[in-house]
N, C-alpha and C positions, 0 to 999 in steps of 0.2 A: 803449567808446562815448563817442561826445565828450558837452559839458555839455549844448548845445543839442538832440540827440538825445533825450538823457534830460528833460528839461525838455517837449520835444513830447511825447513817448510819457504821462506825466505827467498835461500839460494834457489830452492825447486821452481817457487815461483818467478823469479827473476829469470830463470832460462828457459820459463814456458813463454814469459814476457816477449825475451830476445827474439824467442824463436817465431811466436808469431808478426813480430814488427819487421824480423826479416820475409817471412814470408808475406808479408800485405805490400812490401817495395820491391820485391823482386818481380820480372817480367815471367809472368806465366797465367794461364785461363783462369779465369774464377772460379769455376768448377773445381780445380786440381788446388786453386788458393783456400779455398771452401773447404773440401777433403783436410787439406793439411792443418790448418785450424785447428779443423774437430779431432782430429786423431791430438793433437800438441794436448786438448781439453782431458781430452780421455786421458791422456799420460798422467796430468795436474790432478786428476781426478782419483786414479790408482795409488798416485804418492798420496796425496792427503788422507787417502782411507787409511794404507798400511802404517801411518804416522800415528791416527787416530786408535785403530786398532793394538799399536804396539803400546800408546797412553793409555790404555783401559787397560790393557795387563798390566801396566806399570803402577797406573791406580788400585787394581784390585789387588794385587800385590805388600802393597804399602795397606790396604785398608785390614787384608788377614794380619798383618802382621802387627797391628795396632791390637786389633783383637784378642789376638795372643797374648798379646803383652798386657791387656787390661784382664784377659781372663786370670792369667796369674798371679796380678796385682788383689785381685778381690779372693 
C-alpha cells in the first residue's frame, strides 16, 4: 500500500478514535452513546472498504500492465 494510503486509513481512523472518546465523556444515555458508536463504526467501516476497493483497482491495474509488458518482452 502506498504512503498516502496509509496516512488516510490513519487519519480516518484517528477521527473515528476522537469521535468515539468524545462521545464515551460526554453527558448523554447510553442508548443514544450506543447508537453513536455504532454509526462512528459503520462510517470506519465504509472508508476501509472504499480504501480497500480503490487498492484492488490499483493492484489490478499495476498487475495488466506487468502483463503487458512481459507479453511484449517474450
Amino acid at each position: 500500500m502506498n504512503t498516502i494510503g496509509k496516512i488516510a486509513i490513519a487519519a480516518a481512523a484517528g477521527v473515528v478514535a476522537g469521535a468515539v472518546a468524545g462521545i464515551l465523556f460526554a453527558p448523554d444515555k447510553g442508548e443514544n452513546t450506543r447508537k453513536k458508536i455504532m454509526d462512528s463504526g459503520k462510517k470506519l467501516t465504509d472508508t476501509v472498504k472504499g480504501k480497500l476497493d480503490g487498492l484492488k483497482v490499483n493492484v489490478r491495474g499495476k498487475a495488466e500492465s506487468v502483463k503487458e509488458e512481459m507479453g511484449e518482452l517474450v
